[in-house]
MOPAC internal coordinates of N, CA, C and O (Angstrom, degrees):
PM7 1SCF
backbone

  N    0.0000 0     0.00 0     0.00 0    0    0    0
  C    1.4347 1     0.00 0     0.00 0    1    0    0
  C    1.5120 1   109.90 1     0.00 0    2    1    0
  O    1.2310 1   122.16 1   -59.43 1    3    2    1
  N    1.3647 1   113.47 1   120.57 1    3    2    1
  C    1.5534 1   109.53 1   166.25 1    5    3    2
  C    1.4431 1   123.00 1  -101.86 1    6    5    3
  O    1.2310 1   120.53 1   -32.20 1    7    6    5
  N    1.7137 1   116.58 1   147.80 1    7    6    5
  C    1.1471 1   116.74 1  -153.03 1    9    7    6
  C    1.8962 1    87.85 1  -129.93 1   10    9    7
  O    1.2310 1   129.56 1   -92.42 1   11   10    9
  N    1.4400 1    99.18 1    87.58 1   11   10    9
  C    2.1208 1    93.77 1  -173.64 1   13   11   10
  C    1.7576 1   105.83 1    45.52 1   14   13   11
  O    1.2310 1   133.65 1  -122.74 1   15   14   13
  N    1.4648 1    91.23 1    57.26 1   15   14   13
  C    1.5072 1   103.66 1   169.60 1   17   15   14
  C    1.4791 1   121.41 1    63.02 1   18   17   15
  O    1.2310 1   122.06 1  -152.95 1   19   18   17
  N    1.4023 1   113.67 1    27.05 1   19   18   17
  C    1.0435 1   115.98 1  -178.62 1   21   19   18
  C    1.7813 1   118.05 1  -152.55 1   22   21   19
  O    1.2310 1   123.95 1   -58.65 1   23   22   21
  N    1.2231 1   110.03 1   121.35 1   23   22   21
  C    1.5707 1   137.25 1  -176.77 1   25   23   22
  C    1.6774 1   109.55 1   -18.34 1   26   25   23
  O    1.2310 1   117.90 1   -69.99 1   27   26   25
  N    1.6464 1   121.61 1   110.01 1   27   26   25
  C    1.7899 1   102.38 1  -157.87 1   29   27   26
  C    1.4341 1    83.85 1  -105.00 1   30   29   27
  O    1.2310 1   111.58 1   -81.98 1   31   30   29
  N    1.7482 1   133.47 1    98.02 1   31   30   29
  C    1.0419 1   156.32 1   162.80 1   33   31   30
  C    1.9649 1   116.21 1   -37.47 1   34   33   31
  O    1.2310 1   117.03 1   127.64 1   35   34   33
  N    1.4403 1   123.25 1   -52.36 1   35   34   33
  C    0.7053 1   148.00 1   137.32 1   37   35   34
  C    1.5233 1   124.13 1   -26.11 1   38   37   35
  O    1.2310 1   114.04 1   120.77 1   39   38   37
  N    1.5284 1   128.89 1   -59.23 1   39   38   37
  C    1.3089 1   136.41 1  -178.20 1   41   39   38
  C    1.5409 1   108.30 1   -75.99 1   42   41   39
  O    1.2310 1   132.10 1   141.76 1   43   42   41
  N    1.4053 1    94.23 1   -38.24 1   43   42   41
  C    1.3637 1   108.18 1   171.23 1   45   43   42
  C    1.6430 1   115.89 1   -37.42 1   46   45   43
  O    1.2310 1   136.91 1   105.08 1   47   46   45
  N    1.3432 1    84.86 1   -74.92 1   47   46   45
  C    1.9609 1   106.90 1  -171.19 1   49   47   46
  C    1.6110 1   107.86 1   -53.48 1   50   49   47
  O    1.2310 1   123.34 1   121.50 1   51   50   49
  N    1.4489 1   111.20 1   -58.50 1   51   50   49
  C    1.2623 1   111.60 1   178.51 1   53   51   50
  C    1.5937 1   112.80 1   -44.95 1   54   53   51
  O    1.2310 1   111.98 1   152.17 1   55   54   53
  N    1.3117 1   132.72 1   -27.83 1   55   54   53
  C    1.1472 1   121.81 1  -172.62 1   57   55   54
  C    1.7009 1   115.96 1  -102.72 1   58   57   55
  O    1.2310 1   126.41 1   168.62 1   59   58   57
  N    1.2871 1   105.29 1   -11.38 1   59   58   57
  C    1.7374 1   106.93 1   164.41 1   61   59   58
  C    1.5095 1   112.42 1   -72.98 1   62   61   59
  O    1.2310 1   132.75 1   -27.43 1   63   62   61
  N    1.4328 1    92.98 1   152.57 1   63   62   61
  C    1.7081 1    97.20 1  -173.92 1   65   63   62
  C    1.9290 1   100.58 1   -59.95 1   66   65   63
  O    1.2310 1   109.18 1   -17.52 1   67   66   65
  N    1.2241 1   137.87 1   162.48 1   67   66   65
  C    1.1277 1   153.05 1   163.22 1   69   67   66
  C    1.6444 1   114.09 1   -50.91 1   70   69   67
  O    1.2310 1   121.40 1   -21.02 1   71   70   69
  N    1.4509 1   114.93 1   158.98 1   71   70   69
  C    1.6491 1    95.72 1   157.40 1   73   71   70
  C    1.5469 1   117.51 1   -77.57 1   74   73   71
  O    1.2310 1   119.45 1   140.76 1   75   74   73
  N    1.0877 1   118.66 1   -39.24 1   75   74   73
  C    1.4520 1   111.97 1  -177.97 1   77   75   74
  C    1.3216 1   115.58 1   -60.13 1   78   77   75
  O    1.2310 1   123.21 1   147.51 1   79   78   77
  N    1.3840 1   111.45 1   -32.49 1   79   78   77
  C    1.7113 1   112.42 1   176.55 1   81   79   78
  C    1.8156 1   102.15 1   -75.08 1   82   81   79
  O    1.2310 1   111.32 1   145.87 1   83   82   81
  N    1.1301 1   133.95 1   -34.13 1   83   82   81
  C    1.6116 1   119.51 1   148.62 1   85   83   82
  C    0.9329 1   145.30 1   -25.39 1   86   85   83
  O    1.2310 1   125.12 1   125.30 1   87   86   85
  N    1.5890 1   107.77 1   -54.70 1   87   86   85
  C    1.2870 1   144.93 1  -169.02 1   89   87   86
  C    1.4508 1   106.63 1   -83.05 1   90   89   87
  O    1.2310 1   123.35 1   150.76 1   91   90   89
  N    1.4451 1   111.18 1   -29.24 1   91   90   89
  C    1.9530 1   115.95 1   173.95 1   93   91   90
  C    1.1340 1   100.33 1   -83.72 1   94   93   91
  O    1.2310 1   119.43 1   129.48 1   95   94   93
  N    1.4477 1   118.70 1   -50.52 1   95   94   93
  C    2.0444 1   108.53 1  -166.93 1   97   95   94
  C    1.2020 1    93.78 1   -89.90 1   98   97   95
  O    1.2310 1   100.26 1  -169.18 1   99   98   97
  N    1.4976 1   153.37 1    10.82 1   99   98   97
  C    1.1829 1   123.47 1   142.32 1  101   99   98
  C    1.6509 1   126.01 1   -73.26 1  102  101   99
  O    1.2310 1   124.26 1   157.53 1  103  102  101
  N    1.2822 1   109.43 1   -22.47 1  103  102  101
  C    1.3141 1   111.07 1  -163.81 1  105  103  102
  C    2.2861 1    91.02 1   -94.92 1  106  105  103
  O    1.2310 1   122.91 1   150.46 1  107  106  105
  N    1.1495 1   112.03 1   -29.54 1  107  106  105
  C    1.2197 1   115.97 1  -176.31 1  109  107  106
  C    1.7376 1    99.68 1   -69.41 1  110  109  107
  O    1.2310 1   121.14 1   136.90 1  111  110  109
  N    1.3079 1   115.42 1   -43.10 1  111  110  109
  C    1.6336 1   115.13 1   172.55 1  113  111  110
  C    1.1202 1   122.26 1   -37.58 1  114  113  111
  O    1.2310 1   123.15 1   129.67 1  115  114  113
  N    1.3165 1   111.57 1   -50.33 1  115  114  113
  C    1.4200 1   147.24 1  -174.23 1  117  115  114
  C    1.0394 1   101.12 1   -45.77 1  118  117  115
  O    1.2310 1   121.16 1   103.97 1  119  118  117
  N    1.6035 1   115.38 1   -76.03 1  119  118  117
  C    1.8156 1   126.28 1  -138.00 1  121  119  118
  C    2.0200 1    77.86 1   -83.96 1  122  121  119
  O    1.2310 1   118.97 1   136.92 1  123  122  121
  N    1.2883 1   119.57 1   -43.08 1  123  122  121
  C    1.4675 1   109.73 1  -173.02 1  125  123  122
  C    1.6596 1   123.32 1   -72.13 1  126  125  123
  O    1.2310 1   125.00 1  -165.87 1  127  126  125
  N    1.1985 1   108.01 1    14.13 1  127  126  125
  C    1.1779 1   120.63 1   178.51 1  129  127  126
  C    1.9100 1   119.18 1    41.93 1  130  129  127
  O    1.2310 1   141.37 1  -127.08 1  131  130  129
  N    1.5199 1    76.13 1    52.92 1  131  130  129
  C    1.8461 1   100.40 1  -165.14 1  133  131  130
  C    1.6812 1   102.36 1  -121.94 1  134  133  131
  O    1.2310 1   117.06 1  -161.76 1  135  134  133
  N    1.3159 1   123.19 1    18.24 1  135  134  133
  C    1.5790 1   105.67 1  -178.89 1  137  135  134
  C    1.5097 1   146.41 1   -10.30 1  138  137  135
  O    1.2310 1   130.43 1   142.51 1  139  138  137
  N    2.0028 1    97.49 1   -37.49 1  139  138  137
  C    1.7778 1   105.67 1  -177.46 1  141  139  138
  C    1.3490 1    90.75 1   -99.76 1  142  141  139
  O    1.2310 1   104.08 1  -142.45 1  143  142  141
  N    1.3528 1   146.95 1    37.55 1  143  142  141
  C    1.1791 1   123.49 1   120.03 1  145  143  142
  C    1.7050 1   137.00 1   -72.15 1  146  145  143
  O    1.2310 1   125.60 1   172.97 1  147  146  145
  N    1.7538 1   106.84 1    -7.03 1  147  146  145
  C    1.0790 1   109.05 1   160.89 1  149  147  146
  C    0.7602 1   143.39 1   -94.36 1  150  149  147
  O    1.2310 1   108.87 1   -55.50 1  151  150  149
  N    1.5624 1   138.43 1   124.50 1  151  150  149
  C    1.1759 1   135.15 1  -152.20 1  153  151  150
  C    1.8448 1   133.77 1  -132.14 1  154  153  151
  O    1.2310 1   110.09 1  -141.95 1  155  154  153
  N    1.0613 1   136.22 1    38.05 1  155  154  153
  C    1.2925 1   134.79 1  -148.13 1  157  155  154
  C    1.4112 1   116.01 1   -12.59 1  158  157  155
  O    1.2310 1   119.15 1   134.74 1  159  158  157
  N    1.2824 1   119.23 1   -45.26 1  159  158  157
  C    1.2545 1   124.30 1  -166.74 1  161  159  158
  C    1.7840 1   118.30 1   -74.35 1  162  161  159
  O    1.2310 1   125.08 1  -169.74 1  163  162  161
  N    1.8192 1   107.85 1    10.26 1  163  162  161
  C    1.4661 1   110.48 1  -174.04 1  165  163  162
  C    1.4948 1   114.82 1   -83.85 1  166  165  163
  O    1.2310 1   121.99 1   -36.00 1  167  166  165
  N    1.1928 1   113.80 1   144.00 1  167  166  165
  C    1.5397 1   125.42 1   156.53 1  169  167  166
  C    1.1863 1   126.92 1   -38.08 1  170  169  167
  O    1.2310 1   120.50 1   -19.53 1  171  170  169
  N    1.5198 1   116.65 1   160.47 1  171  170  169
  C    1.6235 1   106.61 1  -174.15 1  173  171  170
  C    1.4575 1   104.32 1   -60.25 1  174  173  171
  O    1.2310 1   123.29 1   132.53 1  175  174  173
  N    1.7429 1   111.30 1   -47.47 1  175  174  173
  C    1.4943 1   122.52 1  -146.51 1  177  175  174
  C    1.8366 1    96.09 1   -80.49 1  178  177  175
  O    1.2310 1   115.02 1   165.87 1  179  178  177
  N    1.6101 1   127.06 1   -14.13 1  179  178  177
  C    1.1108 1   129.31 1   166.61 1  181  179  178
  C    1.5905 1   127.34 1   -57.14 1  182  181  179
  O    1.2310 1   137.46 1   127.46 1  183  182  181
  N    1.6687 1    83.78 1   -52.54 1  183  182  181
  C    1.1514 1    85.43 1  -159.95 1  185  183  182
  C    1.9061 1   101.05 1   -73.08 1  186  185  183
  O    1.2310 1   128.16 1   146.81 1  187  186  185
  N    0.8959 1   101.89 1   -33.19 1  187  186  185
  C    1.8145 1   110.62 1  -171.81 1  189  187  186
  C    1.7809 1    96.48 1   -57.70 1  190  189  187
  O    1.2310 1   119.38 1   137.50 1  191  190  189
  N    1.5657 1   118.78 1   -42.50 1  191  190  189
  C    1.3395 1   115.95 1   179.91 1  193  191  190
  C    2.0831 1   114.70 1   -57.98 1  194  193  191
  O    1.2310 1   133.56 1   158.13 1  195  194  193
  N    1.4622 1    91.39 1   -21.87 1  195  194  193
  C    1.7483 1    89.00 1  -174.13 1  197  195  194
  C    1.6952 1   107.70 1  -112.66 1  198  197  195
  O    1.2310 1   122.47 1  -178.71 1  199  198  197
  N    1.4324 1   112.88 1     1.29 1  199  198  197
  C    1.3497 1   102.44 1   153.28 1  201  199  198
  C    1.4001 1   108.95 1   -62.04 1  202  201  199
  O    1.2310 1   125.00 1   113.83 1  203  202  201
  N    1.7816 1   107.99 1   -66.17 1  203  202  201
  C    1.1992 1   112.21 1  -175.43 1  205  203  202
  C    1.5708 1   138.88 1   -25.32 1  206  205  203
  O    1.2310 1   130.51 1   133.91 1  207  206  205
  N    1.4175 1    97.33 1   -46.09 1  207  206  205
  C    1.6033 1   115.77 1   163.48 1  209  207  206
  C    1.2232 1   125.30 1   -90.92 1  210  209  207
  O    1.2310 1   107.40 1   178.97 1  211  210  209
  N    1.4572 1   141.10 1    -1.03 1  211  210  209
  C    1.6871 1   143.97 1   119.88 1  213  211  210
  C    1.3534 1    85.23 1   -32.30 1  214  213  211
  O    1.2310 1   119.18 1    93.61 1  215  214  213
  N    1.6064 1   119.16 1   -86.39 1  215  214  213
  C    1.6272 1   113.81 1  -124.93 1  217  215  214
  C    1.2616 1   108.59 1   -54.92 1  218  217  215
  O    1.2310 1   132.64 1   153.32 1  219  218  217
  N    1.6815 1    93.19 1   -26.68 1  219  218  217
  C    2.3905 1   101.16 1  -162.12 1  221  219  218
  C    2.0506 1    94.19 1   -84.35 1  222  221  219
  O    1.2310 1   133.48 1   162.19 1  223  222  221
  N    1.3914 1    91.55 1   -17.81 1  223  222  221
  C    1.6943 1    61.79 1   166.22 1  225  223  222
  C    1.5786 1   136.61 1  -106.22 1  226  225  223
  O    1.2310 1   138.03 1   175.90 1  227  226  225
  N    1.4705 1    82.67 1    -4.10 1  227  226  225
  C    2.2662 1   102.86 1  -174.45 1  229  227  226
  C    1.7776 1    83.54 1   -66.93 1  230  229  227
  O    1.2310 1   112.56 1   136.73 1  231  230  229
  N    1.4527 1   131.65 1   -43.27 1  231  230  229
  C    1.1317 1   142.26 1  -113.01 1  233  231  230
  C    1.6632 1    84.92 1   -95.47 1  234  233  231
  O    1.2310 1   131.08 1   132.10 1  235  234  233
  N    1.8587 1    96.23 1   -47.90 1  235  234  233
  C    1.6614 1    94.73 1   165.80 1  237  235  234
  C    1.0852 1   128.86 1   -75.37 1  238  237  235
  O    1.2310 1   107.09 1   177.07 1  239  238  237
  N    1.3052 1   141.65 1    -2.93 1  239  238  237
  C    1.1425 1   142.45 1  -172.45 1  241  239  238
  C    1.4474 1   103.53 1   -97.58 1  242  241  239
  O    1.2310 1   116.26 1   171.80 1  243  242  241
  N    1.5354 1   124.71 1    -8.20 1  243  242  241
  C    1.2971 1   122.45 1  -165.54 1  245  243  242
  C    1.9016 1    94.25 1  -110.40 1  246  245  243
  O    1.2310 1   123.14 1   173.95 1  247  246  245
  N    1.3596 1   111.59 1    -6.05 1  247  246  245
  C    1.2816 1    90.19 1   174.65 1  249  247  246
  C    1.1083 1   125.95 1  -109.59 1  250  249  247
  O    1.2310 1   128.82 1  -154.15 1  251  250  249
  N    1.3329 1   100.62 1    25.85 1  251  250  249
  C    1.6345 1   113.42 1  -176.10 1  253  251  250
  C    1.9681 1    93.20 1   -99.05 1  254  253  251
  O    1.2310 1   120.10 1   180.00 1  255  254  253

């Protein structure tokens, strides 16, 4: 993102997924036996969309 020719550091960050949101869909990848849902390179609003769908599906698999 450029900000009058210059690198918007800030816009940047805000829009990468978090570490803790890493740190959940990696370990949620894991237990769902879903690995390429993890991705370092995801967005905040990505990555929060594929926790969501890990959790709703570990969630079904556990009520069977």
């Amino acid at each position: 993102m450029q900000v009058q020719g210059k690198y918007d550091a800030r816009a940047f960050l805000s829009e990468q997924m978090t570490r803790t949101q890493g740190l959940k869909l990696k370990r949620l990848s894991d237990e769902a036996y879903q690995p390429a849902q993890y991705d370092r390179d995801l967005s905040f609003a990505e990555a929060a969309r594929r926790i969501q769908v890990l959790e709703a599906e570990i969630e079904l698999a556990n009520s069977f």
